[in-house]
N, C-alpha and C positions, 0 to 999 in steps of 0.2 A: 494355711495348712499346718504350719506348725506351733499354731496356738493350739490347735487341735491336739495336736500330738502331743504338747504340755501337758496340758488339763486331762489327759487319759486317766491319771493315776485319781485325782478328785471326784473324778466320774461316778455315777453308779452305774451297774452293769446295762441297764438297758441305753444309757447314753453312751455308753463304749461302746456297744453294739452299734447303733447306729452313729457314730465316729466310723467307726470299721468300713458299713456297707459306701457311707460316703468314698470313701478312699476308694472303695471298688468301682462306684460310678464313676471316678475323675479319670481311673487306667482305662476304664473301659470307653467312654468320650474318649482320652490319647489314641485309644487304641481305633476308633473309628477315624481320628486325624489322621491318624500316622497312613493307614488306608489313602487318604487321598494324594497327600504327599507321596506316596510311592514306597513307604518306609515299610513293606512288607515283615522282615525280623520283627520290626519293633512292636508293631502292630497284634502280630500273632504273640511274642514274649508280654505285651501289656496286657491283649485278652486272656491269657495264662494266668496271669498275678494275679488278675481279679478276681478269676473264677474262683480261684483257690483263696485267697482272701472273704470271698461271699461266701463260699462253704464254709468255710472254718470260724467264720466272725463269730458264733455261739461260743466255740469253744475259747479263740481268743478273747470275748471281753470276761468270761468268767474265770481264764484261769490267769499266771501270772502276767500286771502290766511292763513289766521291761519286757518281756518276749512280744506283745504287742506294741509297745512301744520302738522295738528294733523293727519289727516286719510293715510297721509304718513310714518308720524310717527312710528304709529301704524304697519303699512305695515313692514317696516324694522325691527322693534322690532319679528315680527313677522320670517321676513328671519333671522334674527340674530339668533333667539333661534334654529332654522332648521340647519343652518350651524354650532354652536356649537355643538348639538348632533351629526350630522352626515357632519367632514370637509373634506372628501372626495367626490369628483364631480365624479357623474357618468357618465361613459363613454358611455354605450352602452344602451342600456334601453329593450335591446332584450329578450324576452322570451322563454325558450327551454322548 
């Protein structure tokens, strides 16, 4: 992820862009994790990020990259603290 976040500024806008929505699908998968584990906050603040992250990714890879480079940031910091509490990847996400 944060090679990702390197390479933002080398990018052209359309690879920024989809830089961007990726970030949005990795909060929004935490955000279906955190679901199972029980982590309701987390869960509802990580579908947040994303949404608003997917909305805005036009506007973020076209306008300045440190401000997309901070709000990426942020992003990872974010899956980082997720995967430290909880390093196991859930498999199944089924309900009984």
């Amino acid at each position: 992820m944060e090679e990702n976040i390197n390479s933002i500024r080398s990018a052209s806008i359309p690879e920024r862009e989809e830089i961007i929505v990726d970030f949005a699908r990795w909060l929004e998968t935490a955000s279906q994790d955190a679901l199972v584990y029980g982590e309701g906050r987390f869960a509802v603040m990580s579908a947040n990020v994303a949404q608003a992250i997917r909305l805005n990714a036009d506007e973020l890879a076209r306008d300045n990259p440190e401000t997309t480079e901070r709000v990426l940031h942020q992003a990872c910091a974010m899956l980082a603290q997720f995967k430290t509490a909880y390093p196991h990847r859930v498999i199944s996400r089924s309900v009984h």
